[in-house]
PDB file of N, CA, C and O in Angstrom:
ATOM      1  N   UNK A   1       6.465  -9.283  -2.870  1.00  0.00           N
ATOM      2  CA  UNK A   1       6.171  -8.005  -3.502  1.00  0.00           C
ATOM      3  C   UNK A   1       5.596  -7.068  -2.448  1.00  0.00           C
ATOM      4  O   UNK A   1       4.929  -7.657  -1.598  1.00  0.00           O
ATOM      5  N   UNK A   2       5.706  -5.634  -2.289  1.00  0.00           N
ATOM      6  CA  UNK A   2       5.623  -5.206  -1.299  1.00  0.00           C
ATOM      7  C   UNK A   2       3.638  -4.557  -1.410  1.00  0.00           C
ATOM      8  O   UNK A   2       3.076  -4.910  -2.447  1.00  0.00           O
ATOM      9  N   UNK A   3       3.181  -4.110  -0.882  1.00  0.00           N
ATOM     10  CA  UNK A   3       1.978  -3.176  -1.061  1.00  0.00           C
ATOM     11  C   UNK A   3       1.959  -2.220  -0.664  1.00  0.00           C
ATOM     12  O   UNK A   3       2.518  -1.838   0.364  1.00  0.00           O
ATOM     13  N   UNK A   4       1.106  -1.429  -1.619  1.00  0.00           N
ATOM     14  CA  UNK A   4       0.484   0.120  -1.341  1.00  0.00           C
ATOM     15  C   UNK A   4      -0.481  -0.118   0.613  1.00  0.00           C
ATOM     16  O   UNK A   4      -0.997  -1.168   0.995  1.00  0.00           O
ATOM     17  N   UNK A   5      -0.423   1.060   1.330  1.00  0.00           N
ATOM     18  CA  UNK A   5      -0.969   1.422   2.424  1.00  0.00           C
ATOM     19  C   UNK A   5      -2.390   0.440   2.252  1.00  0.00           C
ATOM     20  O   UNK A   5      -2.679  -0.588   2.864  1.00  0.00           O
ATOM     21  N   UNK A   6      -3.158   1.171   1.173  1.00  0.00           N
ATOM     22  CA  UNK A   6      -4.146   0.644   0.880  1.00  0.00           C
ATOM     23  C   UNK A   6      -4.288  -0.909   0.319  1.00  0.00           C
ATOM     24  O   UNK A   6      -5.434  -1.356   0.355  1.00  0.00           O
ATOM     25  N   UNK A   7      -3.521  -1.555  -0.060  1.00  0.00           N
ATOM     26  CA  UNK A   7      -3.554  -2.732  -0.268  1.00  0.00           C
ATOM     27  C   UNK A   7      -3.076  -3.887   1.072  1.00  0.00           C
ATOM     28  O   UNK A   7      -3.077  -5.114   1.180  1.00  0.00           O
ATOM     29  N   UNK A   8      -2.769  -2.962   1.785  1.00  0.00           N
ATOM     30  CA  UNK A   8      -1.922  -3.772   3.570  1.00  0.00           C
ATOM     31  C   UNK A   8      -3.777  -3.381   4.332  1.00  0.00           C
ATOM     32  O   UNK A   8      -4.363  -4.060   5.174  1.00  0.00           O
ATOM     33  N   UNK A   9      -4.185  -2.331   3.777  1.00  0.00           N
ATOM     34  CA  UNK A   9      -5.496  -2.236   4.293  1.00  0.00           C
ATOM     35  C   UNK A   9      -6.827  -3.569   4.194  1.00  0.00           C
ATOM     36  O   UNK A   9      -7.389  -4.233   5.065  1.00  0.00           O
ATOM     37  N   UNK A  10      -6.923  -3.529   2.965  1.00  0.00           N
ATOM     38  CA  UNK A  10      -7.643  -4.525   2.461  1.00  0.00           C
ATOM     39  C   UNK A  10      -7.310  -5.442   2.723  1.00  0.00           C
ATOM     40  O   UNK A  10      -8.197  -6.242   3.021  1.00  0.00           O
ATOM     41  N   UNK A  11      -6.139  -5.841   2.778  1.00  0.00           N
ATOM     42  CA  UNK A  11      -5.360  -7.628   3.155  1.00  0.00           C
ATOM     43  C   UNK A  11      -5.977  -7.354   5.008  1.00  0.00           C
ATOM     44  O   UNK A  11      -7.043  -7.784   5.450  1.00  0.00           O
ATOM     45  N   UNK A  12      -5.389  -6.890   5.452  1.00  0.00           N
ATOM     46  CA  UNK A  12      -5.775  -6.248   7.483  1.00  0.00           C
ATOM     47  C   UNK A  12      -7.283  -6.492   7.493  1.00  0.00           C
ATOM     48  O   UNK A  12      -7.695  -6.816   8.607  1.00  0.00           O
ATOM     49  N   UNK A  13      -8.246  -6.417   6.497  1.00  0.00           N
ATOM     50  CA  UNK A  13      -9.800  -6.433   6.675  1.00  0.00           C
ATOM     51  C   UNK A  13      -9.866  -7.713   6.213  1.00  0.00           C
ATOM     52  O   UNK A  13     -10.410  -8.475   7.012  1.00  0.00           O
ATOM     53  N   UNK A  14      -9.389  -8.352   4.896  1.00  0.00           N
ATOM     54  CA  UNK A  14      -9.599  -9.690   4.951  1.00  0.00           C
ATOM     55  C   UNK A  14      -9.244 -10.462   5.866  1.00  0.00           C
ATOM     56  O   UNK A  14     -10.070 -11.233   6.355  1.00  0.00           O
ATOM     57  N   UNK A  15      -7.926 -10.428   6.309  1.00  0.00           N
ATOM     58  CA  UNK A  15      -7.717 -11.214   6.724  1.00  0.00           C
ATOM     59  C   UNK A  15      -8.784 -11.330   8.370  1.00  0.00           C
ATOM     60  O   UNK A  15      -9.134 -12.345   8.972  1.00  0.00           O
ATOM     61  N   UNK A  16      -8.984 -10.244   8.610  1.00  0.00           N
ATOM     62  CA  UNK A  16      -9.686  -9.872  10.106  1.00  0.00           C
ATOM     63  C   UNK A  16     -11.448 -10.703   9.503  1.00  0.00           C
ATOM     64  O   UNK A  16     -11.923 -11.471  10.340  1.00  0.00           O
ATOM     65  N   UNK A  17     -11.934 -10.602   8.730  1.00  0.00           N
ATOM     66  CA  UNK A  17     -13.005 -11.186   8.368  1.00  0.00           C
ATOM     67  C   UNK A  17     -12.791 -12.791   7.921  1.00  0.00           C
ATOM     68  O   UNK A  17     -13.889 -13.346   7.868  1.00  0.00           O
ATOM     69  N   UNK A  18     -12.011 -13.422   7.686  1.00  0.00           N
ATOM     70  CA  UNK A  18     -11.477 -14.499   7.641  1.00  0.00           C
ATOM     71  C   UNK A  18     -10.997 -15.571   8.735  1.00  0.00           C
ATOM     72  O   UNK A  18     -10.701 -16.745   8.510  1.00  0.00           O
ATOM     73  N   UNK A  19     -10.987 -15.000   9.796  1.00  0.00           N
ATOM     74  CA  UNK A  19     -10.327 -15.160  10.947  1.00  0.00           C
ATOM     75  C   UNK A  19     -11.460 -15.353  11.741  1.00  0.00           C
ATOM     76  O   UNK A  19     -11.633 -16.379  12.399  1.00  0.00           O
ATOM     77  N   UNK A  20     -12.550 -14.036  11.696  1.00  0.00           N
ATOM     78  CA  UNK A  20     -13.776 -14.253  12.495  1.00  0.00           C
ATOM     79  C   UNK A  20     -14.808 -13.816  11.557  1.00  0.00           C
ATOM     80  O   UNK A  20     -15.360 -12.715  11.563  1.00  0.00           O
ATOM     81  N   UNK A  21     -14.990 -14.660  10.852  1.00  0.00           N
ATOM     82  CA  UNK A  21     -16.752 -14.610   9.774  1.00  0.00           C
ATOM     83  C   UNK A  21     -17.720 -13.513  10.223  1.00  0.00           C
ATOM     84  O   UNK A  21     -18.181 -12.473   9.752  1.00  0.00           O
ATOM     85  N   UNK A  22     -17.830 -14.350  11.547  1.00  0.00           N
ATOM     86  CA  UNK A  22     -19.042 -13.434  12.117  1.00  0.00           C
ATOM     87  C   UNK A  22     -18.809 -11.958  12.484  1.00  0.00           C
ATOM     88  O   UNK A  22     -19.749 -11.292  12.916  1.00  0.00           O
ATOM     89  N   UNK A  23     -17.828 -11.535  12.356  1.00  0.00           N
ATOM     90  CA  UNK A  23     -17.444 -10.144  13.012  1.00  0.00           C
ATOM     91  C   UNK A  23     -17.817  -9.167  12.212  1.00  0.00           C
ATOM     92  O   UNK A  23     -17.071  -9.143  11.234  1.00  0.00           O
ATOM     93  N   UNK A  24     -18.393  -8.587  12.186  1.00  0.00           N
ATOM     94  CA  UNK A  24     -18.278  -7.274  11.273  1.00  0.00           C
ATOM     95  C   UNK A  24     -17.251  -6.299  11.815  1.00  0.00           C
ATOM     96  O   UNK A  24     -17.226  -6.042  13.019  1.00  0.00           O
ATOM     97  N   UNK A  25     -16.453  -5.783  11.008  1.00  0.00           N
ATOM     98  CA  UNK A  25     -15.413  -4.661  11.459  1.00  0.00           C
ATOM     99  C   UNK A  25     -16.405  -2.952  11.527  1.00  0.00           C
ATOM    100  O   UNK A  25     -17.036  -2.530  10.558  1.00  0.00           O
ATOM    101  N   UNK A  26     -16.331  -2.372  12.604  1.00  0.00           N
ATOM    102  CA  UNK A  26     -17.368  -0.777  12.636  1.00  0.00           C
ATOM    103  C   UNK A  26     -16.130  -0.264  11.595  1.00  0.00           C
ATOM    104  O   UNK A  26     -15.232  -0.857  10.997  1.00  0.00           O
ATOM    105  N   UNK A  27     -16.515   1.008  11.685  1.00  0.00           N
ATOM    106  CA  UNK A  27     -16.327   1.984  10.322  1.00  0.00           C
ATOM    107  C   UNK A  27     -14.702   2.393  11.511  1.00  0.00           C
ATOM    108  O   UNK A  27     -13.536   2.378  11.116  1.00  0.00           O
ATOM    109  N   UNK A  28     -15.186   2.723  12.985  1.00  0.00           N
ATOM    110  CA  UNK A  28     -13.976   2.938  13.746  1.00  0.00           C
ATOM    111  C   UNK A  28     -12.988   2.047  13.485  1.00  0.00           C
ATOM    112  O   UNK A  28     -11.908   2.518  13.131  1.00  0.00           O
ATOM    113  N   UNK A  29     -13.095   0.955  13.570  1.00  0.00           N
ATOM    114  CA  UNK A  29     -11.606  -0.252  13.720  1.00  0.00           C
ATOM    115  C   UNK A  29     -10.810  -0.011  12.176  1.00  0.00           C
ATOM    116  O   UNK A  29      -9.605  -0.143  11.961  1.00  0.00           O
ATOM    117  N   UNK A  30     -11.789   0.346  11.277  1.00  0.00           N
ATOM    118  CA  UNK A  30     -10.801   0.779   9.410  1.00  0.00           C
ATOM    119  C   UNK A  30     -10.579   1.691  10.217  1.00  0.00           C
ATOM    120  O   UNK A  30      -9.828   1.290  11.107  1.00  0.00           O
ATOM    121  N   UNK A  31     -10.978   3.101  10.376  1.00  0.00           N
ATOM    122  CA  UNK A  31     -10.421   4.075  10.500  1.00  0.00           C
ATOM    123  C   UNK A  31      -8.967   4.169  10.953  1.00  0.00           C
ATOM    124  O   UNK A  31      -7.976   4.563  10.338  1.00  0.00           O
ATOM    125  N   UNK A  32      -9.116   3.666  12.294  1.00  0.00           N
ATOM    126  CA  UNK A  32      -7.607   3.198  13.332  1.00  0.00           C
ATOM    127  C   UNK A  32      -6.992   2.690  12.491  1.00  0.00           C
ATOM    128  O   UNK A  32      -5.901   3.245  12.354  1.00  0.00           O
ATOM    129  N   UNK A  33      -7.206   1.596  11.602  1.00  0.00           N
ATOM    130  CA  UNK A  33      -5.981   0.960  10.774  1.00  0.00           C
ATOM    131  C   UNK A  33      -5.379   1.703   9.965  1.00  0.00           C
ATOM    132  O   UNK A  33      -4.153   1.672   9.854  1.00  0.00           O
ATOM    133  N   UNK A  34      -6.505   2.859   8.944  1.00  0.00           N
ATOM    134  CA  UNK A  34      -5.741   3.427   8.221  1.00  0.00           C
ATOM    135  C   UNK A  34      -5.313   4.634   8.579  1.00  0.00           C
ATOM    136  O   UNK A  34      -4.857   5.352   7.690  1.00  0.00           O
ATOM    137  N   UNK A  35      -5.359   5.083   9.832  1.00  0.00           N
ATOM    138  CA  UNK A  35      -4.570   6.187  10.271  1.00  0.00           C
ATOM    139  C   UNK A  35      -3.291   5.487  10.762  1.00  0.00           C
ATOM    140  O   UNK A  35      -2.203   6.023  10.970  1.00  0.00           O
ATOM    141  N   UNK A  36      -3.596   4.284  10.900  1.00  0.00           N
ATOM    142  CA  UNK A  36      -1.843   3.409  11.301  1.00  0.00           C
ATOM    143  C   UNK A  36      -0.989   3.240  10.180  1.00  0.00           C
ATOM    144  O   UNK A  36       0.227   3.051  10.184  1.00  0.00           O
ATOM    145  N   UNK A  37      -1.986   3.355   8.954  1.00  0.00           N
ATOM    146  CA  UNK A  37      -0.539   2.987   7.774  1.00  0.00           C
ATOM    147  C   UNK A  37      -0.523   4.178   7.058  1.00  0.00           C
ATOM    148  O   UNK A  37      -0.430   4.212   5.831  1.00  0.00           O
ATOM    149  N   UNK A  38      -0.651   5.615   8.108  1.00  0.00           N
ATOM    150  CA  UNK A  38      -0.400   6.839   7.355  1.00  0.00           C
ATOM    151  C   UNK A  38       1.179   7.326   7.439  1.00  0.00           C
ATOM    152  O   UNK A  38       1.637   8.324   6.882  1.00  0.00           O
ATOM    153  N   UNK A  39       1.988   6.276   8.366  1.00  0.00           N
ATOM    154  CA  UNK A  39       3.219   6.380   7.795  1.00  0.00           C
ATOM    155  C   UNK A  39       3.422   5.639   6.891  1.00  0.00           C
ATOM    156  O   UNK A  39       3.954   5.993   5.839  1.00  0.00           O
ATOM    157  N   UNK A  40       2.947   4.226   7.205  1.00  0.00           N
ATOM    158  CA  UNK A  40       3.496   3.312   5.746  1.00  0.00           C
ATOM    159  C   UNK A  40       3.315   4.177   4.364  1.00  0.00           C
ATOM    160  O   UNK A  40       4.156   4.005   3.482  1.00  0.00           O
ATOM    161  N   UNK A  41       2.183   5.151   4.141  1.00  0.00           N
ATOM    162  CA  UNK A  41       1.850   5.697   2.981  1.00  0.00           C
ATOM    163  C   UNK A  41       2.979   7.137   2.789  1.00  0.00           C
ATOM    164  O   UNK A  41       3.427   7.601   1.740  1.00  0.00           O
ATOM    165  N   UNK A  42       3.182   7.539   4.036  1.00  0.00           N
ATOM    166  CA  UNK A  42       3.958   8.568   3.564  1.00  0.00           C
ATOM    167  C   UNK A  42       5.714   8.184   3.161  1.00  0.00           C
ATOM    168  O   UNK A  42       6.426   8.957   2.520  1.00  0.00           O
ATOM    169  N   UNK A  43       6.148   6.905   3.671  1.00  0.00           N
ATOM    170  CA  UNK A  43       7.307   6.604   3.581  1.00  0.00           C
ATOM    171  C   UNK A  43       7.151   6.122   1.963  1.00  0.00           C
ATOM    172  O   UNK A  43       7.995   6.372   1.102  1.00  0.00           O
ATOM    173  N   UNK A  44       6.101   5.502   1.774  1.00  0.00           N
ATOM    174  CA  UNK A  44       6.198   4.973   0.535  1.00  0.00           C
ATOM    175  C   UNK A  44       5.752   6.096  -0.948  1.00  0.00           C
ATOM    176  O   UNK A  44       5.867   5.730  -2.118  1.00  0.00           O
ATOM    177  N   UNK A  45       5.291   7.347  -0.547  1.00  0.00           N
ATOM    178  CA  UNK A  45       5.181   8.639  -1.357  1.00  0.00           C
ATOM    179  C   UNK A  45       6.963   8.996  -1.362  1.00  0.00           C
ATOM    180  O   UNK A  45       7.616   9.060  -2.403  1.00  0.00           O
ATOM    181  N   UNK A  46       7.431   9.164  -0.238  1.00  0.00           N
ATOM    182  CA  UNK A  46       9.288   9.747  -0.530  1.00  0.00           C
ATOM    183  C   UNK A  46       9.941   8.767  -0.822  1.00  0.00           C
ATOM    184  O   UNK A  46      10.958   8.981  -1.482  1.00  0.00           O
ATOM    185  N   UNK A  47       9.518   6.939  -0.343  1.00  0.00           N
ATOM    186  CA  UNK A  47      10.107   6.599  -1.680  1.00  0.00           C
ATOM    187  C   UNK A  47      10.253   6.603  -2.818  1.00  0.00           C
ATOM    188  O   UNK A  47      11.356   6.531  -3.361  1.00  0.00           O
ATOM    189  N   UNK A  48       8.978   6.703  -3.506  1.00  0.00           N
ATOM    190  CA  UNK A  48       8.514   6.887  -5.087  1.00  0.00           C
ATOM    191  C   UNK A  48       9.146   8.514  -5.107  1.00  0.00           C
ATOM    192  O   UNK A  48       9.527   8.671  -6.267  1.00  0.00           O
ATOM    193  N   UNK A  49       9.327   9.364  -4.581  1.00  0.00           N
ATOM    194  CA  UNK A  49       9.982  10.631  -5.147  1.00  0.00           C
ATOM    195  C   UNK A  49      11.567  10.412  -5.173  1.00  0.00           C
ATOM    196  O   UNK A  49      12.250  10.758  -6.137  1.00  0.00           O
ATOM    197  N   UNK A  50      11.994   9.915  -4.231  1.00  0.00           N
ATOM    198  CA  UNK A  50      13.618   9.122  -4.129  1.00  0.00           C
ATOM    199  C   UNK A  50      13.695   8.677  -5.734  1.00  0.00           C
ATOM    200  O   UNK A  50      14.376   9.200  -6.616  1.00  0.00           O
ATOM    201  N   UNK A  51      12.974   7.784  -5.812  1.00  0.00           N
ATOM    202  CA  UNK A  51      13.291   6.696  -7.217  1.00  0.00           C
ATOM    203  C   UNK A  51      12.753   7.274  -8.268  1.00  0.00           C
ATOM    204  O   UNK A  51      13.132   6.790  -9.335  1.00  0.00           O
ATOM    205  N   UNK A  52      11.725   8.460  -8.367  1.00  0.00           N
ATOM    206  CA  UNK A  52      11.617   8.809  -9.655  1.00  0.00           C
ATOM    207  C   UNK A  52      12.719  10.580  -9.802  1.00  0.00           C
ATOM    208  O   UNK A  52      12.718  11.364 -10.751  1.00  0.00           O
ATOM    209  N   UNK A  53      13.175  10.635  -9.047  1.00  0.00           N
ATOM    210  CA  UNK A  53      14.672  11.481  -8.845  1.00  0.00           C
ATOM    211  C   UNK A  53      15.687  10.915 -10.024  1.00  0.00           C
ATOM    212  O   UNK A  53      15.953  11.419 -11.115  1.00  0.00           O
ATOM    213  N   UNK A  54      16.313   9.294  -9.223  1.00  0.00           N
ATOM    214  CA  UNK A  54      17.033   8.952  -9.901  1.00  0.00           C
ATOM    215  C   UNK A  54      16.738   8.525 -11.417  1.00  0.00           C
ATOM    216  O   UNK A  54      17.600   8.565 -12.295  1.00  0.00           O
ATOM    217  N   UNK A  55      15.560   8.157 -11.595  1.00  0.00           N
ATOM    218  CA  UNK A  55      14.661   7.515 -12.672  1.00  0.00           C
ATOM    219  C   UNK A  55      14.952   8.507 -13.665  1.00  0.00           C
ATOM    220  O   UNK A  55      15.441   8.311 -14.778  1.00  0.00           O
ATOM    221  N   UNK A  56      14.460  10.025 -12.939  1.00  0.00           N
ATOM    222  CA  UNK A  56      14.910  11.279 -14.195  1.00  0.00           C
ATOM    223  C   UNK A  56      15.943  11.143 -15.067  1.00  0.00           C
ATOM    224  O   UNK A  56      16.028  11.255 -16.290  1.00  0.00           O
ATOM    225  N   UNK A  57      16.961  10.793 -13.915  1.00  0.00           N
ATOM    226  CA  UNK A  57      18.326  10.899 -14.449  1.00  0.00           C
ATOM    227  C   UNK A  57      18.561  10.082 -15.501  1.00  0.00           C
ATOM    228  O   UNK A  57      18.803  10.370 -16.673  1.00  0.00           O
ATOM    229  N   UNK A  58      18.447   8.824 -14.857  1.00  0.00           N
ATOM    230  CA  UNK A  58      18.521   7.165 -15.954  1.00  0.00           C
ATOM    231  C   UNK A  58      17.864   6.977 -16.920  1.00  0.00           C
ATOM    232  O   UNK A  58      18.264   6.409 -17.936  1.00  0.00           O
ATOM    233  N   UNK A  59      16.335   7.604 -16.667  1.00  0.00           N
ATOM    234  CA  UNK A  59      14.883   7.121 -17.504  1.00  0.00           C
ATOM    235  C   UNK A  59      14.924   5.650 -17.325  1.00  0.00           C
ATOM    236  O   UNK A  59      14.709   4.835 -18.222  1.00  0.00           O
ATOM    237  N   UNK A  60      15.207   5.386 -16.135  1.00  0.00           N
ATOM    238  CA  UNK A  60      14.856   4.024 -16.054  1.00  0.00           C
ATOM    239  C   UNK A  60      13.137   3.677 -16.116  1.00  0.00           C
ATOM    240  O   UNK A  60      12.667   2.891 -16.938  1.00  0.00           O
ATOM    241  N   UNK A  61      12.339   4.390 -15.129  1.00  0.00           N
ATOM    242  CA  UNK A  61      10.631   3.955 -15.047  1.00  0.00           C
ATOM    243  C   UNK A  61       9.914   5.080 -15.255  1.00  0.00           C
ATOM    244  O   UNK A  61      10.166   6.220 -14.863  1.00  0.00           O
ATOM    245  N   UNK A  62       8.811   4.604 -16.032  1.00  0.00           N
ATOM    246  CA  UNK A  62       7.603   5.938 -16.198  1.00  0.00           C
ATOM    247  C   UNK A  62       7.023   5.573 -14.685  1.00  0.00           C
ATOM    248  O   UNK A  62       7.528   4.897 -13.788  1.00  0.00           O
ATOM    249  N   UNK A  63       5.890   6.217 -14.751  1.00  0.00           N
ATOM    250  CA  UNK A  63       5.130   5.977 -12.947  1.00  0.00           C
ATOM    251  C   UNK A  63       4.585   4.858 -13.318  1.00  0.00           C
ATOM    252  O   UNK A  63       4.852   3.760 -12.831  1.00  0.00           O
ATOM    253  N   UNK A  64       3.893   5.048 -14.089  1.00  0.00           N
ATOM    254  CA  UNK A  64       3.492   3.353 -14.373  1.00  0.00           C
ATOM    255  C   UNK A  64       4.378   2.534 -14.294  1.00  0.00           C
ATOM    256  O   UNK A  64       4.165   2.072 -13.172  1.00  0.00           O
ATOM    257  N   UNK A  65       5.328   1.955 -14.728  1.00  0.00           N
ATOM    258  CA  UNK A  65       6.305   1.195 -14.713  1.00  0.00           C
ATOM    259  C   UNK A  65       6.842   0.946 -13.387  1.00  0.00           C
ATOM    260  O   UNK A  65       7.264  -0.172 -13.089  1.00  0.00           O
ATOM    261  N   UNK A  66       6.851   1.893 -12.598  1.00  0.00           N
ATOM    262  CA  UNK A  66       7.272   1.917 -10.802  1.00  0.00           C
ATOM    263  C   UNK A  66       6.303   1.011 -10.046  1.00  0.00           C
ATOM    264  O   UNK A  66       6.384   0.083  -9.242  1.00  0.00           O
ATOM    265  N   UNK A  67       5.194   1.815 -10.773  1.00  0.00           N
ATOM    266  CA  UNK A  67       4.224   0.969  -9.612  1.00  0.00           C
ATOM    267  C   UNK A  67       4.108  -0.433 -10.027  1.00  0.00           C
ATOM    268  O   UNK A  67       4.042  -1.322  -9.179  1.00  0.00           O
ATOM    269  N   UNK A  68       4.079  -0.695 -11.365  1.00  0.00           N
ATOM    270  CA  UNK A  68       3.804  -2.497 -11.730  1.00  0.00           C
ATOM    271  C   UNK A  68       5.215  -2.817 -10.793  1.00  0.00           C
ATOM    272  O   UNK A  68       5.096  -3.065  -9.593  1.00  0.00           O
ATOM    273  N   UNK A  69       6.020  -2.798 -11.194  1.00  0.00           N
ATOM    274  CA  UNK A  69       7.837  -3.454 -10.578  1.00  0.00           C
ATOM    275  C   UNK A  69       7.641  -3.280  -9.389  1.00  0.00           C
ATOM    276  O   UNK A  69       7.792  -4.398  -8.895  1.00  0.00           O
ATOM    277  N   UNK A  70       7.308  -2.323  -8.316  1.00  0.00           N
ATOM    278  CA  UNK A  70       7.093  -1.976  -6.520  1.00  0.00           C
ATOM    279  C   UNK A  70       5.774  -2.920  -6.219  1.00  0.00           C
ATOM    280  O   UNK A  70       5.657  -3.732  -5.302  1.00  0.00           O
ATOM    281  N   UNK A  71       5.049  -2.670  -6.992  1.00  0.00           N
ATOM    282  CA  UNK A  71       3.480  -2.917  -6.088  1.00  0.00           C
ATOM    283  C   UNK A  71       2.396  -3.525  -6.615  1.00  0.00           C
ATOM    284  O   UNK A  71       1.267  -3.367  -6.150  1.00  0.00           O
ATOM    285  N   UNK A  72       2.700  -4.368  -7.764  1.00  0.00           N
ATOM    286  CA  UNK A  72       1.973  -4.699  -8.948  1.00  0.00           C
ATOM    287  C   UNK A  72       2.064  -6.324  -8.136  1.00  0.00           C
ATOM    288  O   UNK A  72       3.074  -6.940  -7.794  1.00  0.00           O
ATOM    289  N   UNK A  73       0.702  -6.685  -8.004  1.00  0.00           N
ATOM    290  CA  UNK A  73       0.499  -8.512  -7.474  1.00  0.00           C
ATOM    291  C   UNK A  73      -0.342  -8.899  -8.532  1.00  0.00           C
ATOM    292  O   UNK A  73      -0.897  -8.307  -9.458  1.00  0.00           O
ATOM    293  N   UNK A  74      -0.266 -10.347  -8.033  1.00  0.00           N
ATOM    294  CA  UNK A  74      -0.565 -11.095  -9.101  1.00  0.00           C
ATOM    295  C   UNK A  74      -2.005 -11.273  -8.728  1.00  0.00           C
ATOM    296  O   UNK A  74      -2.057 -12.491  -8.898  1.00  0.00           O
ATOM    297  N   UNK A  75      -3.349 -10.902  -8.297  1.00  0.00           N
ATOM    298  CA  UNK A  75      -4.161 -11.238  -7.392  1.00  0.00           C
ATOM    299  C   UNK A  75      -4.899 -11.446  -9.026  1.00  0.00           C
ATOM    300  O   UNK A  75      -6.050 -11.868  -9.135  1.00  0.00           O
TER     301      UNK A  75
END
């Protein structure tokens, strides 16, 4: 299942705190990450406009419905 920017964020901090306990991550090292998945976030905004384009057409998904089916985990 794929994730939101912000959910590749949180997984990138766990997993980085998991890896080394003792580390604390500074406020700089998030920052850098999430200015790194400010494409992942923008590719994944013109996807969701791509698919709720065609969606118009079909009425296949409300937004809700997009995001459970794209980005919805089982956590």
């Amino acid at each position: 299942m794929k994730q939101t920017a912000l959910q590749q964020l949180i997984a990138w901090g766990d997993e980085k705190l998991k890896n080394e306990p003792m580390k604390h991550l500074s406020f700089a090292e998030v920052i850098d990450k999430a200015e790194e998945l400010l494409e992942v976030e923008r590719e994944q905004i013109e996807d969701a406009y791509t698919m709720g384009s065609y969606d118009m057409a079909d009425k296949k998904f409300n937004p809700s419905q997009y995001y459970q089916v794209t980005y919805e985990t089982n956590n």
